[in-house]
C-alpha positions as CSV (number, residue, x, y, z in Angstrom):
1,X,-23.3,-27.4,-4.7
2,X,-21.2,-24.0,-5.0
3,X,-18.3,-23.8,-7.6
4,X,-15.9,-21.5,-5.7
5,X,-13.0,-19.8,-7.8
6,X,-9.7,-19.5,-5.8
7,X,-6.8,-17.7,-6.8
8,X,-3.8,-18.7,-5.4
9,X,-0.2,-16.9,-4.6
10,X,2.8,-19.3,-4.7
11,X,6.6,-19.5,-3.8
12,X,8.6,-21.7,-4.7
13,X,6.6,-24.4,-3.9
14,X,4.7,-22.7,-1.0
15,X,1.3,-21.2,-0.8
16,X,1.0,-17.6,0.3
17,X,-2.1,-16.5,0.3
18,X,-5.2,-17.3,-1.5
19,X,-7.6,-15.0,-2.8
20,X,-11.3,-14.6,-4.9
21,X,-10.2,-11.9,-7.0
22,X,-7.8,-12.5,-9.6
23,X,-6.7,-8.6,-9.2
24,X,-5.9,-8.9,-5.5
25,X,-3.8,-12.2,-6.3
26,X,-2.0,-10.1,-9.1
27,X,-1.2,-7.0,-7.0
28,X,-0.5,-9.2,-3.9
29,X,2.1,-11.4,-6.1
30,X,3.4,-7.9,-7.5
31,X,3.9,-6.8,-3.9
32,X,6.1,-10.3,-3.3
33,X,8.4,-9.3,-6.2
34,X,8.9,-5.6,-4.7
35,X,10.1,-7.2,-1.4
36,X,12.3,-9.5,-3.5
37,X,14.1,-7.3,-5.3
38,X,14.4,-4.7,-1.8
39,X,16.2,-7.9,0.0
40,X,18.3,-7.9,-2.6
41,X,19.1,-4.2,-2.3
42,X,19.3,-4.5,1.8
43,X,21.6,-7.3,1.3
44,X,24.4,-5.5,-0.6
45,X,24.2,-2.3,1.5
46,X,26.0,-4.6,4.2
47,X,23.5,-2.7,7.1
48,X,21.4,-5.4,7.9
49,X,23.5,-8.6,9.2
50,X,20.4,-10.3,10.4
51,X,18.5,-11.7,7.3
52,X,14.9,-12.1,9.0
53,X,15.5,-8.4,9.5
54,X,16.1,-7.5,6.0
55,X,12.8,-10.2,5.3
56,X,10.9,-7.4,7.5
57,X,11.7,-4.4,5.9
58,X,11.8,-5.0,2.4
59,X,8.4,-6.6,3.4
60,X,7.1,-3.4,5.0
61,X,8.6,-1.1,2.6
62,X,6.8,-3.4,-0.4
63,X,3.5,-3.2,1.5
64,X,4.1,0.9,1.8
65,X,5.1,1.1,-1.6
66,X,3.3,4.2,-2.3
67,X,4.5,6.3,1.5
68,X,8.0,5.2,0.2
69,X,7.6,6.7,-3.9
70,X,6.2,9.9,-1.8
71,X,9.6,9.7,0.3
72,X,11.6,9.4,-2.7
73,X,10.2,12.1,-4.3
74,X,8.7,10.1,-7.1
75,X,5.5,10.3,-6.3
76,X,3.5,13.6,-5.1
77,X,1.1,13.8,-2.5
78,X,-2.4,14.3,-3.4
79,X,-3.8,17.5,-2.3
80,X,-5.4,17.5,1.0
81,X,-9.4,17.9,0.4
82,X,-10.6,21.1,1.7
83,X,-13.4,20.5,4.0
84,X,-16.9,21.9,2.6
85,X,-17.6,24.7,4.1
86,X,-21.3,25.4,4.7
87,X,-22.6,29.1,4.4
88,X,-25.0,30.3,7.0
89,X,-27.9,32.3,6.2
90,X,-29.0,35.1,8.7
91,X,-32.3,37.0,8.2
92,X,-31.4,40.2,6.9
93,X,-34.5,41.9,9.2
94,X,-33.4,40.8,12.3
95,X,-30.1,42.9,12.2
96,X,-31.5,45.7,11.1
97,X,-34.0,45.6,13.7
């Protein structure tokens, strides 16, 4: 028999989402509070009447967290990797020939 560690995210009162890894409970709970608290904030700007609306965007803009610090200016991008660039060898003798 297999002892199976679970790691589970709750609500008030309500599962989530369960995980193995006690990291990817953390960040996931982490990741609830964001869209808590930017509820909160859509609520008081007055934009959003429809509340399941304001559920789906503090959602997305939680799980984007680190597009919207980029959008903010908080965060910089990371410099774009420059592709490795390969040099190619060419026999000397056969040009001059």
């Amino acid at each position: 028999m297999a002892v199976i560690v679970k790691y589970v995210v709750e609500r008030n009162g309500e599962e989530k989402m369960t995980f193995t890894s006690k990291a990817e409970a953390d960040a996931y709970d982490k990741m609830l509070d964001m869209a808590d608290e930017l509820f909160e904030l859509l609520g008081t700007s007055e934009l959003i009447d429809d509340e399941s609306k304001q559920e789906e965007i503090a959602m997305y803009l939680a799980k984007h967290k680190e597009e919207v610090l980029f959008a903010l200016g908080a965060k910089r991008k990371p410099a774009p990797k420059k592709p490795k660039v390969e040099a190619v060898k060419t026999d000397v003798a056969d040009d001059a020939a």
